[in-house]
Backbone as CSV, one residue per row, in Angstrom:
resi,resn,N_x,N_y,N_z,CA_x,CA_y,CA_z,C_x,C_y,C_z
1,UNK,7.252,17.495,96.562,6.365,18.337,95.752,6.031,17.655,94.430
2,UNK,7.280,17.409,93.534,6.843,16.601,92.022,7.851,15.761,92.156
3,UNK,6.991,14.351,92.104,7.785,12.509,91.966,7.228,11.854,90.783
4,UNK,8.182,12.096,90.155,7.771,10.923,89.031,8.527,9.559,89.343
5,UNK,7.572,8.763,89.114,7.539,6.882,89.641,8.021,6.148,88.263
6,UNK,9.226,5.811,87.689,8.977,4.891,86.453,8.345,5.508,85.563
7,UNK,8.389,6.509,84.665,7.535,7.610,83.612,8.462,6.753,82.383
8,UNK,7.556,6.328,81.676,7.963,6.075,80.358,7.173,7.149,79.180
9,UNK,7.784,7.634,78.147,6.522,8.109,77.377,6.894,8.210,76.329
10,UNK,6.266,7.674,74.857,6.010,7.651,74.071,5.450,9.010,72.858
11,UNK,6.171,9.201,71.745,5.695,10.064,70.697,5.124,8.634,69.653
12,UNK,4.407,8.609,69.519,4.041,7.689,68.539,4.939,6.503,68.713
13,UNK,5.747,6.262,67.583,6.322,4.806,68.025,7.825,5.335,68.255
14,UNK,8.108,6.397,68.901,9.226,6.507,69.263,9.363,7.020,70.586
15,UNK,10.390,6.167,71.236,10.390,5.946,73.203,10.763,7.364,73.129
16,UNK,10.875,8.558,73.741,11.440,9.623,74.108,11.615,9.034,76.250
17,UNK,11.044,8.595,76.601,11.685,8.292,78.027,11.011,7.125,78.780
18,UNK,12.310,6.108,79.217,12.017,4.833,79.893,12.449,4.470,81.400
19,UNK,11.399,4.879,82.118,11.643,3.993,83.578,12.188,5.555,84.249
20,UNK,11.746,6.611,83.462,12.373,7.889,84.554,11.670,7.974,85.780
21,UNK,12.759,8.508,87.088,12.468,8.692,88.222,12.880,9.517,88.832
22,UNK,12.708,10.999,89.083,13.300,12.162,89.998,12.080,12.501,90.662
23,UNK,12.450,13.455,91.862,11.773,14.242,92.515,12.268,15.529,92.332
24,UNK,11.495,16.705,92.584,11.990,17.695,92.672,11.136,18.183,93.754
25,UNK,11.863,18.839,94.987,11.295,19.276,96.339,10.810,20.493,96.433
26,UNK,9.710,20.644,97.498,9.231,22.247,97.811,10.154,23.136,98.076
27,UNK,10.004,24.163,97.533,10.556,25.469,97.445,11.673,25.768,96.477
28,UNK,11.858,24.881,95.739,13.066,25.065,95.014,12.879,25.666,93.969
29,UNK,14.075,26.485,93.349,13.885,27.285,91.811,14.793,26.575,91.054
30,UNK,14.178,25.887,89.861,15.086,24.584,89.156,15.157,24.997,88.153
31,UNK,16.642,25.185,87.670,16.764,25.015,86.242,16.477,23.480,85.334
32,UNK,15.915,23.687,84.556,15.835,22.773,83.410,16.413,22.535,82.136
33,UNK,18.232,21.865,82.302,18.409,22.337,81.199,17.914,21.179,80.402
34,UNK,18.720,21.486,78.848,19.294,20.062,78.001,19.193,20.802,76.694
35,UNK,19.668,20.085,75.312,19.761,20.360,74.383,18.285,20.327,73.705
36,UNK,18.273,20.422,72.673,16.521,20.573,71.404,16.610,19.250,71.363
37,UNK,15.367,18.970,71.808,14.531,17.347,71.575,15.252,16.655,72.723
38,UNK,15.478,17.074,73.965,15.992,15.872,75.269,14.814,15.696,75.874
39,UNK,13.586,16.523,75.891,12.553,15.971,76.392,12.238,16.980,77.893
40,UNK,12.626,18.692,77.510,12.719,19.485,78.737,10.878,19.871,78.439
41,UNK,10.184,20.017,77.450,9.082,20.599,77.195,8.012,19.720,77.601
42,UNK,8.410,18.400,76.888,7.621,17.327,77.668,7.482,16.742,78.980
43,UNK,8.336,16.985,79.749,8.632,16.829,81.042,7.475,18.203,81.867
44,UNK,7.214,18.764,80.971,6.833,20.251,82.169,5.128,19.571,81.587
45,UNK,4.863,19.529,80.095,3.952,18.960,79.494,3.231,17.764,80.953
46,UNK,4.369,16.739,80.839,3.547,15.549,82.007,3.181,16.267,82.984
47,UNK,3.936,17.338,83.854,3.494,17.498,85.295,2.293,18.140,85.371
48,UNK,2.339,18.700,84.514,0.721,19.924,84.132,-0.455,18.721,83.614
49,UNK,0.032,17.483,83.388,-1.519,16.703,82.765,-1.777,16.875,81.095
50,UNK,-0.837,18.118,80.584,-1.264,18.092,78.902,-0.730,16.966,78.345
51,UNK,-0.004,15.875,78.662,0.704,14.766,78.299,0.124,13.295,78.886
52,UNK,0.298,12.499,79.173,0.112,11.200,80.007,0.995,10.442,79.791
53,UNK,1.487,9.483,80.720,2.833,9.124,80.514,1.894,7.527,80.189
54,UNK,2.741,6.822,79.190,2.817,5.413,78.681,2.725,4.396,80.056
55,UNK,3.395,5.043,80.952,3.314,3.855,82.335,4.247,4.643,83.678
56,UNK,3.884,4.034,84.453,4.521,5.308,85.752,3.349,6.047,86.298
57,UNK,3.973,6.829,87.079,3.539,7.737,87.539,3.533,9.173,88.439
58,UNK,3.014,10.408,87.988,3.267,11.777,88.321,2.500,12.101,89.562
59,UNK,3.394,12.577,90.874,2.580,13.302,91.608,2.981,14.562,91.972
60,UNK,1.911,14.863,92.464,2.443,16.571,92.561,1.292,16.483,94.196
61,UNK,2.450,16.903,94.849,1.456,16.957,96.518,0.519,15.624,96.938
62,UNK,1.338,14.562,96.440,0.442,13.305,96.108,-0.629,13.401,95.591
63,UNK,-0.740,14.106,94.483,-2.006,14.196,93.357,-1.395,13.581,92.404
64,UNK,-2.079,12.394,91.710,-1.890,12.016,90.315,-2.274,12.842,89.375
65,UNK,-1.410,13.460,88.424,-1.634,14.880,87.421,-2.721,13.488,86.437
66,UNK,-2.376,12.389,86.400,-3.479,11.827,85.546,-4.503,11.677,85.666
67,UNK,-5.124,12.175,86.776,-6.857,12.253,86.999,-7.150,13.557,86.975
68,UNK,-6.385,14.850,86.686,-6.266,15.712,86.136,-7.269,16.718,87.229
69,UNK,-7.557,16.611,88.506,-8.047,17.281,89.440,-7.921,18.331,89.367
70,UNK,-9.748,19.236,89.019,-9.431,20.618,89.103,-8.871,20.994,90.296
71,UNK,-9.082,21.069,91.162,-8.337,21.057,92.175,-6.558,21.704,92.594
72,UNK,-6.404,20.286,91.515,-4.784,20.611,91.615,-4.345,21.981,90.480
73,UNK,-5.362,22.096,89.327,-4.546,23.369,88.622,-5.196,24.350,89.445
74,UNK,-5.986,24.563,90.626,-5.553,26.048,91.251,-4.436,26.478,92.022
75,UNK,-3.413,25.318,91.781,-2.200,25.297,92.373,-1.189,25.578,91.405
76,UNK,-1.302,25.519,90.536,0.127,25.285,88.926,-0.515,26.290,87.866
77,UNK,0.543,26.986,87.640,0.495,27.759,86.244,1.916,27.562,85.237
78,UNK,1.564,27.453,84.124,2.377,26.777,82.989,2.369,28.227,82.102
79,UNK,3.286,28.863,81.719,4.012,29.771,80.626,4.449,28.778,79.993
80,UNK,3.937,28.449,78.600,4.520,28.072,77.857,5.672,28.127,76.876
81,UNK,6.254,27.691,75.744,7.685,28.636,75.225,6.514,28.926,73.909
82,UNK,5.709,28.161,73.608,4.930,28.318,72.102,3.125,28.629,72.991
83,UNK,2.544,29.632,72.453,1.113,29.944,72.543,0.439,30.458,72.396
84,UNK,-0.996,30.820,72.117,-2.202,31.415,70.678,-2.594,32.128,71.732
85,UNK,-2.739,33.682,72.160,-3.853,33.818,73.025,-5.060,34.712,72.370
86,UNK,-5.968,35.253,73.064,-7.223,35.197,72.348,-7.503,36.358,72.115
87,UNK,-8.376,36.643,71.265,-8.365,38.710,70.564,-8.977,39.694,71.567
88,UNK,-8.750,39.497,72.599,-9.362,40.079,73.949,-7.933,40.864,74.843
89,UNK,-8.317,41.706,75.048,-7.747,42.836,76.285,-7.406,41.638,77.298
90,UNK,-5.739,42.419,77.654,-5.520,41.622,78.736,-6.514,42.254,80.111
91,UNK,-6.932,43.285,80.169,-7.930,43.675,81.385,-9.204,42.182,81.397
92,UNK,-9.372,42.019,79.888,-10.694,41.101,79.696,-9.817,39.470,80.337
93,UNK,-9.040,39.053,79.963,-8.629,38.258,80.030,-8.381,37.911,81.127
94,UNK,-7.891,38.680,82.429,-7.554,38.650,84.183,-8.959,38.405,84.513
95,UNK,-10.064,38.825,83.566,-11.533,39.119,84.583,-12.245,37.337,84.193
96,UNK,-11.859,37.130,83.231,-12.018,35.877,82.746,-11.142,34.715,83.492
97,UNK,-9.955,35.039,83.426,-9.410,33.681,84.097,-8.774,33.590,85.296
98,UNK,-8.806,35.047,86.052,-7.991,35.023,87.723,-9.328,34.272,87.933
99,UNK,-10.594,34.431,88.419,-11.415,33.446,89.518,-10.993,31.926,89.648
100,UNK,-10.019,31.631,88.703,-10.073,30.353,88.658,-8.714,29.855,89.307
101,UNK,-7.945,30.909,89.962,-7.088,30.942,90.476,-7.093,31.641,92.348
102,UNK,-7.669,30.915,93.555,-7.860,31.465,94.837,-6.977,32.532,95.206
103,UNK,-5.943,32.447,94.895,-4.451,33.413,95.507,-4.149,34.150,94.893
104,UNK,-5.171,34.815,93.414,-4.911,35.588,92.500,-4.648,37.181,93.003
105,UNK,-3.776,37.601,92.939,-3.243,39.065,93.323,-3.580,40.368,92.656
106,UNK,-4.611,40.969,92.338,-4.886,42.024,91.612,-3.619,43.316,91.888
107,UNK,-3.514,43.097,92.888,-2.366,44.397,93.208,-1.184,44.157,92.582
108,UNK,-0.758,42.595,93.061,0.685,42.536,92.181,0.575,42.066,90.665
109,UNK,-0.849,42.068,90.035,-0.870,41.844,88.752,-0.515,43.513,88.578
110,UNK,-1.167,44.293,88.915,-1.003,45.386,88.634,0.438,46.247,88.535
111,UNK,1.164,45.704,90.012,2.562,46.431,89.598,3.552,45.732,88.842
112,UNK,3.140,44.121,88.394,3.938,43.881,87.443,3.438,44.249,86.226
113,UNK,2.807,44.280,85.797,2.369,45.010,84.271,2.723,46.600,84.173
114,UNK,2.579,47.094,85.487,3.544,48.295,85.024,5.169,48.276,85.100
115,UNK,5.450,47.426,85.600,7.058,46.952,85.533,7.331,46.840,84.336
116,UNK,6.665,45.491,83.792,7.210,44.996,82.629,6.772,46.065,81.615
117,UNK,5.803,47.002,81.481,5.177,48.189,80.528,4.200,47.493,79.757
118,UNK,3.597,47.175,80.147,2.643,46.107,79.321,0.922,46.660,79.718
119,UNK,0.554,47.090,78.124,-0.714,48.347,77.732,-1.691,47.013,78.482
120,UNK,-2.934,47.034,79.046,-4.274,46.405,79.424,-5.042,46.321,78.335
121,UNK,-5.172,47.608,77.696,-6.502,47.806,76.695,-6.142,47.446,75.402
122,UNK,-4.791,46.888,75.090,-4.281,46.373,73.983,-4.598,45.167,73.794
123,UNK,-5.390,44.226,72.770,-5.814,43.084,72.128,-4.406,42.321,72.384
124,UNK,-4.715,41.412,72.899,-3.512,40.283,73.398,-2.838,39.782,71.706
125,UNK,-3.967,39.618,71.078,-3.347,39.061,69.389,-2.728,40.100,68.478
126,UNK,-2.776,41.345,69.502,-2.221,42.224,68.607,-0.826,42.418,69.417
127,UNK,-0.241,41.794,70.075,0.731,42.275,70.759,1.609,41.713,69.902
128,UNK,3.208,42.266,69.773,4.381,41.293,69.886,4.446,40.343,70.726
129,UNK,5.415,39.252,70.076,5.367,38.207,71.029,6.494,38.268,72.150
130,UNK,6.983,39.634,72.552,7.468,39.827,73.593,6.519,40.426,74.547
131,UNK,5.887,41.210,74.144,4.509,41.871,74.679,3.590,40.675,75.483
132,UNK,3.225,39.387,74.275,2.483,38.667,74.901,3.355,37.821,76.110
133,UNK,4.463,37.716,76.095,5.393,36.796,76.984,5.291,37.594,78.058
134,UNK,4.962,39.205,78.207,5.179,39.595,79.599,3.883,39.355,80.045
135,UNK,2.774,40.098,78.966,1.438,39.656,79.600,1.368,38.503,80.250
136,UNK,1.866,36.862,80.034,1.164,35.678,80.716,2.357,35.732,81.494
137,UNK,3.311,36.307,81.606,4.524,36.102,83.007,3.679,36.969,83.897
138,UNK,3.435,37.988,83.879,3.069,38.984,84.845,1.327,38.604,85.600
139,UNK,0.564,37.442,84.542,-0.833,37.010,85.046,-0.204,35.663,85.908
140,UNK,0.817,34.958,84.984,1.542,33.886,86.317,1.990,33.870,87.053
141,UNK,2.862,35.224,87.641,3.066,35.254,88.816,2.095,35.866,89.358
142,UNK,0.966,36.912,89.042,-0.269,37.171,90.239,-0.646,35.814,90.954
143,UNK,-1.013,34.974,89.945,-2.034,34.026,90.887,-1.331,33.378,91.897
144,UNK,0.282,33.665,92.230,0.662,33.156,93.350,0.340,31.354,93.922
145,UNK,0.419,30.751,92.557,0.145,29.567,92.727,1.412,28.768,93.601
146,UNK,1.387,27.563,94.049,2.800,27.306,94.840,3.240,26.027,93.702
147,UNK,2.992,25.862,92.535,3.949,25.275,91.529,3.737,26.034,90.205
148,UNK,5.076,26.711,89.439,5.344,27.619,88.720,6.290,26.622,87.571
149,UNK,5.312,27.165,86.485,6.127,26.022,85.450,6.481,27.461,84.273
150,UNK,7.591,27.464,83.738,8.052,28.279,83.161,8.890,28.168,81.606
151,UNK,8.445,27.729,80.533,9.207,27.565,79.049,9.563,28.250,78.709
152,UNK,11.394,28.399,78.825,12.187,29.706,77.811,11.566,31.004,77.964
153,UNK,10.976,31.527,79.285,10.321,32.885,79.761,10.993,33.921,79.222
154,UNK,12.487,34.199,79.017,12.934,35.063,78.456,13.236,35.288,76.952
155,UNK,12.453,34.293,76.170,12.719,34.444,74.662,11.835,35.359,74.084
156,UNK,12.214,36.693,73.590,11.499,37.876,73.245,11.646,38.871,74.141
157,UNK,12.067,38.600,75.267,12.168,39.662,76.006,13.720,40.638,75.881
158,UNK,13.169,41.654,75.860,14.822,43.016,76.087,15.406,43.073,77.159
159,UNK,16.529,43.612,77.073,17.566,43.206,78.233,16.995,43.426,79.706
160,UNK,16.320,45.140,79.765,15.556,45.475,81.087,14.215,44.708,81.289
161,UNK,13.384,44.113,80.540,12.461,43.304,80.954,13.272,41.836,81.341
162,UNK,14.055,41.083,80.832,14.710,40.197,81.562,15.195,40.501,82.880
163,UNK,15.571,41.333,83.047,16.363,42.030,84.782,15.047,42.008,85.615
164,UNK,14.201,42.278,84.480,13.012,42.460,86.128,12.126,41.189,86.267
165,UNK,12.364,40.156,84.873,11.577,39.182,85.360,12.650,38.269,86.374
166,UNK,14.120,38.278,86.135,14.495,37.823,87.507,14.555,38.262,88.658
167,UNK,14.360,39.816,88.692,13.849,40.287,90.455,12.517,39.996,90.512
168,UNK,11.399,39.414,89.347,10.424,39.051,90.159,9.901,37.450,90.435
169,UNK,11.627,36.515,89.851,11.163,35.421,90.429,11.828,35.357,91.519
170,UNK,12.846,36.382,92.036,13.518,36.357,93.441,12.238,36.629,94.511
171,UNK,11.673,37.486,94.032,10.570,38.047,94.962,9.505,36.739,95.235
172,UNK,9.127,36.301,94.715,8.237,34.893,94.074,8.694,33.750,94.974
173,UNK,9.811,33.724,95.312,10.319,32.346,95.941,10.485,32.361,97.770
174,UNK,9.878,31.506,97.840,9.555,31.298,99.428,9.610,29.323,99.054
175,UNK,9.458,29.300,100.675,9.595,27.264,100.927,8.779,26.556,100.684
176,UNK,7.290,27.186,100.361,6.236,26.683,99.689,6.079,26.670,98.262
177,UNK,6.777,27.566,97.610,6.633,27.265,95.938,7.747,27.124,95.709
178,UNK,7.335,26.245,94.267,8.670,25.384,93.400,8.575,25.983,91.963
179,UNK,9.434,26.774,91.366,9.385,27.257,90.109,10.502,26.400,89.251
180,UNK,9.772,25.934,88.515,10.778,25.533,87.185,10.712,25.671,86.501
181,UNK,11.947,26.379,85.371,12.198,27.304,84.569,13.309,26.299,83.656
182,UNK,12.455,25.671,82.313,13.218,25.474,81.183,13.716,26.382,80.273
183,UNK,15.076,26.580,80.127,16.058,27.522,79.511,17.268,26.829,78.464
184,UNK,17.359,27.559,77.212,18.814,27.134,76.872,19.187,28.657,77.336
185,UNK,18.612,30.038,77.870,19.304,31.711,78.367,20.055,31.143,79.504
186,UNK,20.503,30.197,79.939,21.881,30.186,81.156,22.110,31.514,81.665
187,UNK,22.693,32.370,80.714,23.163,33.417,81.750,21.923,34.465,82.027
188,UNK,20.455,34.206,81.799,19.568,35.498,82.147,19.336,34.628,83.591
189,UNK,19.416,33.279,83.986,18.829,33.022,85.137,20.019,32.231,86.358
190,UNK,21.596,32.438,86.028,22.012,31.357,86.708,22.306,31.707,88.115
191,UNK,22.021,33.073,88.738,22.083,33.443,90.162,21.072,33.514,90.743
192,UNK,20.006,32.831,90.537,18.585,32.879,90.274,18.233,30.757,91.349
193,UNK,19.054,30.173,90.281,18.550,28.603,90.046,19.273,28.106,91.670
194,UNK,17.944,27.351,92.662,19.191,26.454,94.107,19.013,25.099,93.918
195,UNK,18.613,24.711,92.266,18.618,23.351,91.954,18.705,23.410,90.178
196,UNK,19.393,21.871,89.722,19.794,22.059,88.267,19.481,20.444,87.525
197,UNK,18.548,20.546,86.738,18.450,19.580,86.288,19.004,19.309,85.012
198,UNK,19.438,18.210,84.434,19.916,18.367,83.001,19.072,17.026,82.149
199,UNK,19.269,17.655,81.242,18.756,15.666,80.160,19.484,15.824,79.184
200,UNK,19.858,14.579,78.808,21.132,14.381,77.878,20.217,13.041,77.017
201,UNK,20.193,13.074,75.983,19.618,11.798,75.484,18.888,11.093,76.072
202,UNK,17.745,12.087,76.575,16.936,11.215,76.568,16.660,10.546,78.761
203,UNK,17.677,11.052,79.042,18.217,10.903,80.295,18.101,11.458,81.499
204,UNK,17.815,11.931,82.702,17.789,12.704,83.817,19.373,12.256,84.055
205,UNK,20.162,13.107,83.845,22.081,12.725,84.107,22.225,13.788,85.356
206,UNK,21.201,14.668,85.623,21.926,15.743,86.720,20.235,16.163,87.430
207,UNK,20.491,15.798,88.891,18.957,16.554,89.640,19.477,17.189,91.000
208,UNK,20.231,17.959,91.278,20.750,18.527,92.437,21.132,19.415,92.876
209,UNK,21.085,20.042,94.122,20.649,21.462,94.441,22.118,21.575,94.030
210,UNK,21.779,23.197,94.024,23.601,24.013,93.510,24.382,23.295,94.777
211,UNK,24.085,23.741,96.291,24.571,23.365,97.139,25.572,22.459,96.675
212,UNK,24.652,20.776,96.523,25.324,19.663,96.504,26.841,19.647,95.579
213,UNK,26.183,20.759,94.834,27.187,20.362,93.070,28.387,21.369,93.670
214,UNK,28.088,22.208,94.291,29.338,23.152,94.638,30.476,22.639,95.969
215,UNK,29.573,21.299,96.684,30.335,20.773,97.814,31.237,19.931,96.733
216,UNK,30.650,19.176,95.876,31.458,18.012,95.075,32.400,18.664,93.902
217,UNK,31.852,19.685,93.332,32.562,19.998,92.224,33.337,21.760,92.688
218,UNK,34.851,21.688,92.147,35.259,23.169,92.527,35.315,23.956,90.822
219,UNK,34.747,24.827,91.188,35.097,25.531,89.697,36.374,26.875,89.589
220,UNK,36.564,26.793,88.490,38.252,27.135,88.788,37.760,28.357,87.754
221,UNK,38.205,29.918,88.158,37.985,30.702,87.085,39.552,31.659,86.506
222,UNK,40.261,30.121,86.383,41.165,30.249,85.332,40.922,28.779,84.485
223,UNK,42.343,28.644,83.293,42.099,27.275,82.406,43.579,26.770,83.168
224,UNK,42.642,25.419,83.577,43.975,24.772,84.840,43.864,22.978,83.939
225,UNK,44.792,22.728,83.448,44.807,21.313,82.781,44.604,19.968,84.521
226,UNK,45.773,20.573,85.022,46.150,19.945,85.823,45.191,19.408,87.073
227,UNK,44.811,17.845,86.986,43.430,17.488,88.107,42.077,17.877,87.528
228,UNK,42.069,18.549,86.213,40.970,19.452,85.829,39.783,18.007,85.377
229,UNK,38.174,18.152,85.492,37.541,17.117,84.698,37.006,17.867,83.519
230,UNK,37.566,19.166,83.945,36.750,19.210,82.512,37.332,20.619,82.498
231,UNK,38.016,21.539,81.014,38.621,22.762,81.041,38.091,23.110,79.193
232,UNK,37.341,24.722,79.158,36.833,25.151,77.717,37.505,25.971,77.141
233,UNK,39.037,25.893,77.824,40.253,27.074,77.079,40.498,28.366,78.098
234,UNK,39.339,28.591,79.472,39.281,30.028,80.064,38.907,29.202,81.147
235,UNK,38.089,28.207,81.769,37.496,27.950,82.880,38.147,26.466,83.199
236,UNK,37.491,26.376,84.185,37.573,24.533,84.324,36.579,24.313,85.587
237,UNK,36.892,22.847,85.746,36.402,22.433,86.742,36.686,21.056,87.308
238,UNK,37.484,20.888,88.726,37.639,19.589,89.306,37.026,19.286,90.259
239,UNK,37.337,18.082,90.553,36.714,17.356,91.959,37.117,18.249,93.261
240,UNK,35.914,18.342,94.160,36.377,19.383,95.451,36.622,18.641,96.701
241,UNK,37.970,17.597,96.441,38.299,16.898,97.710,38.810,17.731,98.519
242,UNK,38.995,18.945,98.928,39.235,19.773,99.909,38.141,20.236,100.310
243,UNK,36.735,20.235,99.807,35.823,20.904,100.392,36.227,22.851,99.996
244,UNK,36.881,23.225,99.036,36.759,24.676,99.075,35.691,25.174,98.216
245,UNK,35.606,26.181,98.812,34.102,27.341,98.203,34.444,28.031,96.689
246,UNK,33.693,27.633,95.950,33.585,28.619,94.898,32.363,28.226,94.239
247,UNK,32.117,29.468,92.909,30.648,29.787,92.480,30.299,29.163,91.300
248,UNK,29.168,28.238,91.313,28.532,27.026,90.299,29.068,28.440,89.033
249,UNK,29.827,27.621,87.919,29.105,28.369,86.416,28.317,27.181,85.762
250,UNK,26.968,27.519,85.535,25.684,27.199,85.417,26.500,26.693,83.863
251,UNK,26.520,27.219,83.016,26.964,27.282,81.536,28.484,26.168,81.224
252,UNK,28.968,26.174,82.323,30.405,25.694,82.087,30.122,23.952,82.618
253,UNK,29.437,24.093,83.547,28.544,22.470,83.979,27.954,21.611,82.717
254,UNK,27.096,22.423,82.285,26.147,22.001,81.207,26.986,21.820,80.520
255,UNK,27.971,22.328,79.688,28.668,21.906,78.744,29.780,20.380,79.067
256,UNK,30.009,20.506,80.435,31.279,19.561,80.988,30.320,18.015,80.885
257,UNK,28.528,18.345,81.776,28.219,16.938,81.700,28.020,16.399,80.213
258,UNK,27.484,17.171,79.024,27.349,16.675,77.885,28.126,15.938,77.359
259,UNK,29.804,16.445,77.742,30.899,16.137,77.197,31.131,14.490,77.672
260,UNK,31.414,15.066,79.245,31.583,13.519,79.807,30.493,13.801,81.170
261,UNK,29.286,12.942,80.592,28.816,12.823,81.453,29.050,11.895,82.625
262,UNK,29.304,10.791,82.207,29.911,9.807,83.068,30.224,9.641,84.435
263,UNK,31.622,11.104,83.562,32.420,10.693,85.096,32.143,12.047,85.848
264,UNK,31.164,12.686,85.542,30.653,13.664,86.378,29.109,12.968,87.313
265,UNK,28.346,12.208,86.420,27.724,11.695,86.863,28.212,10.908,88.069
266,UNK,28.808,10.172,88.028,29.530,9.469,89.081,29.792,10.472,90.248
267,UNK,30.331,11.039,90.211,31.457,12.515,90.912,29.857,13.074,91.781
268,UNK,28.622,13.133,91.204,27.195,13.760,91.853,26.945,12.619,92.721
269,UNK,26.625,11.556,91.759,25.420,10.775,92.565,26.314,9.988,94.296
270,UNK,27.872,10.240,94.428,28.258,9.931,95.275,27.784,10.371,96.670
């Protein structure tokens, strides 16, 4: 679905990323983590075309996002984490920009805006900016596009509008669309994510479905020193040379690869 080839890219004269190379496959719901400034915004930036990478290259369904094919955005919608929208009714705004979307859903625009409680005849610039975050979640998932790009979706939102925007990316996910969802909220989405990406300086250090990470890694929900690679005073987590079952903590990962990435890195890419 999305291969980046060798992506280098440049802020002015400073490298932010050299020679990156992941895929991320159809149907998957990916977390995106990493810390402020690893390069999670710009990464969603390249796949959408608002960026261009210094050298490399982005495909999406073997489309180069750099020839920027209308085409390909009737396939991708981008929620941004930062955005201006315009002094117009969200009613005005669906009539304006669903045509430009084939798979646009009037019905399920409709029952998500009454989910989330979100007024039509209310001026989009007059909303809160939790208000406006449901408005463009609830127009991005109508158009039912099959690549879903998602920035910090839950920042502004209240506890019951978070609950329902993750029953409506459960609902949302089938083997044809790929949603990825950059977050530092860990716990509004981690029963949610069947793939986890991380960036650490600058780095792709983690790209793999929960699956993989839960065959290799066991997570322990006590604090066990002993064999442990990594323990935060209450949890831990070791190597799963027995192959036993237990449940990814999304939050307790992220913190273990930062620490030592290394030898977790190692411990994945095996």
């Amino acid at each position: 679905m999305i291969e980046f080839k060798n992506v280098s890219f440049n802020y002015s004269k400073k490298s932010l990323f050299q020679n990156l190379s992941f895929e991320v496959p159809k149907g998957s719901i990916c977390g995106l983590l990493g810390e402020n400034g690893t390069g999670k915004t710009t990464i969603l930036n390249l796949i959408v075309g608002a960026l261009l990478p210094k050298d490399g290259s982005i495909l999406i369904n073997n489309m180069n996002t750099t020839s920027r094919m209308a085409e390909m955005y009737q396939y991708i919608y981008y929620v941004p984490e930062e955005f201006e929208l315009p002094a117009i009714t969200l009613t005005k705004f669906v009539k304006a920009y669903a045509p430009f979307y084939p798979n646009f859903s009037h019905d399920r625009f409709a029952d998500y805006i009454t989910r989330l409680r979100v007024d039509t005849n209310k001026r989009l610039n007059k909303m809160s900016m939790g208000e406006q975050r449901k408005a463009l979640i609830a127009f991005g998932f109508a158009t039912s596009v099959n690549l879903l790009l998602l920035d910090e979706p839950t920042n502004g939102l209240d506890i019951t509008s978070k609950s329902i925007f993750r029953g409506m990316v459960a609902e949302m996910a089938n083997e044809e669309r790929t949603i990825i969802i950059s977050t530092h909220q860990i716990r509004d989405l981690d029963i949610l994510l069947d793939r986890i990406m991380i960036l650490d300086q600058n780095n792709l250090v983690v790209n793999c479905s929960t699956a993989e990470i839960e065959k290799k890694l066991y997570f322990d929900n006590k604090y066990i020193m002993d064999k442990a690679l990594y323990s935060n005073g209450a949890f831990s987590i070791r190597e799963n040379l027995n192959r036993e079952d237990s449940t990814i903590n999304i939050e307790l990962l992220f913190n273990a690869i930062i620490d030592k990435k290394g030898e977790f890195k190692n411990i994945l890419n095996k």
